[in-house]
N, C-alpha and C positions, 0 to 999 in steps of 0.2 A: 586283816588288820585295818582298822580307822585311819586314815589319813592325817597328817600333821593338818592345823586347820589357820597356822601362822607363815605364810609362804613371802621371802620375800626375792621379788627378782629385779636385780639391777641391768643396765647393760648400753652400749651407746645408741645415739639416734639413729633411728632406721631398721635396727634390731629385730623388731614384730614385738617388743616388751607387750604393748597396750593392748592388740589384738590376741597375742598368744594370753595375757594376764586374764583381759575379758572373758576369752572363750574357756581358760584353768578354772577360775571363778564361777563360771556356771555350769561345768562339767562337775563341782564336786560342789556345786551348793553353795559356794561362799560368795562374802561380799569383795570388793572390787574397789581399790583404791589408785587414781593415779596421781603421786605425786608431781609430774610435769605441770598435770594440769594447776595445780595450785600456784607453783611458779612463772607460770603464765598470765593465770589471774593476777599477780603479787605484780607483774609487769605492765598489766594494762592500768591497775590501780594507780602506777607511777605514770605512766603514760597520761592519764587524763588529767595529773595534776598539776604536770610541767616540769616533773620533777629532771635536773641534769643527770643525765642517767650516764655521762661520763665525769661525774661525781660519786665516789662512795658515800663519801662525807654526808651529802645532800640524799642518797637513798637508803641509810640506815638514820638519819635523822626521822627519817618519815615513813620508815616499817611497818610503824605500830599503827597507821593509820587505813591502811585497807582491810575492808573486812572480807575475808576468801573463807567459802564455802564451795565442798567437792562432792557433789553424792555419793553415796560407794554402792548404787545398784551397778552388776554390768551389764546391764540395760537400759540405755536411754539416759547416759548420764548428762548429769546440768550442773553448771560451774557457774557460781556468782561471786559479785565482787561489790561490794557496796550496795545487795540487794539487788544488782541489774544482773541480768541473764548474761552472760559474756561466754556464752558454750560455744558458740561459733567465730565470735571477737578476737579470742584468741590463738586463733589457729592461721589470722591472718599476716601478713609479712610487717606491720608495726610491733607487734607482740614479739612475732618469730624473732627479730631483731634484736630487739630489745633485753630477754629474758635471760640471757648468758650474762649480763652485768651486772642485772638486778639479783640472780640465782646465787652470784659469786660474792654479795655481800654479810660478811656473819651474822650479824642483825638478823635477816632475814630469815637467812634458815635458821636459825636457833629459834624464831619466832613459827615458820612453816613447819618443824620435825617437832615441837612441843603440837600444834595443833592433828601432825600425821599422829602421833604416837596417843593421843586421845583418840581420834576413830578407829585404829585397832585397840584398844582397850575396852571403847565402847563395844564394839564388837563381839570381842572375846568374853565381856562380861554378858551378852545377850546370848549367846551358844550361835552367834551366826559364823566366827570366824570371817579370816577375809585374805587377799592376795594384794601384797602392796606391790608397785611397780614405782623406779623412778630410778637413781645415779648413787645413791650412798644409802639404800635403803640396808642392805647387812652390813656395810661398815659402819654406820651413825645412826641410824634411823630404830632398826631392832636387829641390832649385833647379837642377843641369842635369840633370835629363829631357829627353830629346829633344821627347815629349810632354808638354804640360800640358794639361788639362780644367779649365774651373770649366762648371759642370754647374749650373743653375738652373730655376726656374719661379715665376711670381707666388706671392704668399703663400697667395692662396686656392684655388689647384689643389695647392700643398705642404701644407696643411692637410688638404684633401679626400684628399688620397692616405696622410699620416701618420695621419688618424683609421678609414681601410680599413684602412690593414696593423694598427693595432692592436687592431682589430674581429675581422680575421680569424685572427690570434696568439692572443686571448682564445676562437673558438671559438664567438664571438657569433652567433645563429642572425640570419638574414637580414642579414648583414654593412654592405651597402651602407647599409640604411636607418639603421643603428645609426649608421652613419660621418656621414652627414646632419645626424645630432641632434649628433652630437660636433664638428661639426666648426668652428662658434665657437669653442669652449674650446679646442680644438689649437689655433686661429691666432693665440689669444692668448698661448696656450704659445708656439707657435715664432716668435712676435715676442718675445717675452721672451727666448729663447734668443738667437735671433741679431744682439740688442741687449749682451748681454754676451758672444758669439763675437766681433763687429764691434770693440767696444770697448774689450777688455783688451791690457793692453799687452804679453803676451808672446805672439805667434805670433797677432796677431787673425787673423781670416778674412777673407781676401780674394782677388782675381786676383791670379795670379802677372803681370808686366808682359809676360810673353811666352804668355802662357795663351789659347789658343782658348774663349772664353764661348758654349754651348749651351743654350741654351731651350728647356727640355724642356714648357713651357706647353701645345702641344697637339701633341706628340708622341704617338708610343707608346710602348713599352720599348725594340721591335724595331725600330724606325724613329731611334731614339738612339744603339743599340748599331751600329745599319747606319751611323751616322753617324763615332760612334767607329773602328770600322775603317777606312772609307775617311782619315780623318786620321791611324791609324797606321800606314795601309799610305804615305802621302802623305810622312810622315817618314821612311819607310826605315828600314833596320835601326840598332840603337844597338852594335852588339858589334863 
């Protein structure tokens, strides 16, 4: 059986969403879409302009003026925002900050899920198919997917695993033990995050009501994405 070729998987930070979504997308061919990244771009865009980013008011007045572009290779992807490269910009602690505010205003997403729902479109109209990743991609984003994902792990394995990858980003010598020392402060981070993802009112993060929920707690990558496949070879093709 063909593979479903519209995968969408939600789930909170620290998850493996982006790595597990990467590695889905190239195991069966498809393109790769991460919506964080978008809202991150959407973040730096507000950042460079001074915008009060504890104003709604003042970040949905001025939505419509970043221009966010997301590759959907899952290779070597590049995130622009006003034509500048910002693929590594945004992964830094003004962004990081930032992006829950900016993420949380309607404006916005109504403005990011109109541009998400064109590159799977595009897509689907090219036979490339694609794997979106992000926080309401099967409740709002494409509620019929044939596939939904929410993609999980305890806090403190999502903590352990977000303070690695930013360990190994920064270049930090002997990474693991770095991640160790950091990795309180992350989990106080992404309970902070996923207290204001969980509880805003437009587009919180949640299961979609038809979403297969995956515990990646002691998985691996490959033993996730082995997992993925067999559920989107299991729904058959969507075209």
């Amino acid at each position: 059986m063909t593979p479903c070729t519209v995968i969408a998987i939600d789930g909170p930070a620290g998850s493996g969403k982006s790595s597990t979504s990467r590695a889905l997308a190239s195991r069966l061919g498809l393109r790769y879409l991460d919506t964080g990244a978008m809202y991150r771009a959407m973040a730096w865009g507000m950042l460079q302009r001074g915008v009060d980013l504890a104003d709604p008011s003042a970040i949905s007045e001025r939505s419509g003026e970043p221009r966010v572009h997301v590759s959907t290779s899952p290779v070597g992807q590049v995130v622009t925002c006003d034509g500048v490269d910002v693929t590594d910009a945004i992964r830094g602690e003004a962004v990081t900050a930032a992006v829950s505010s900016v993420s949380a205003v309607p404006t916005v997403r109504a403005r990011l899920v109109e541009l998400q729902r064109g590159a799977v479109l595009a897509a689907v109209a090219e036979g490339a198919g694609i794997v979106v990743e992000g926080r309401d991609i099967g409740t709002v984003v494409l509620p019929d997917a044939r596939l939904k994902v929410f993609l999980t792990a305890d806090e403190a394995e999502r903590a352990r695993r977000r303070a690695l990858e930013e360990a190994q980003r920064a270049g930090v010598p002997d990474a693991e033990q770095a991640a160790d020392k950091a990795a309180t402060a992350v989990r106080a981070r992404l309970a902070a995050r996923d207290a204001v993802d969980s509880g805003r009112a437009a587009s919180p993060l949640r299961p979609a009501d038809d979403a297969v929920v995956v515990d990646a707690t002691s998985l691996s990558l490959d033993e996730v994405v082995d997992r993925m496949v067999q559920l989107a070879t299991e729904r058959g093709s969507d075209e």
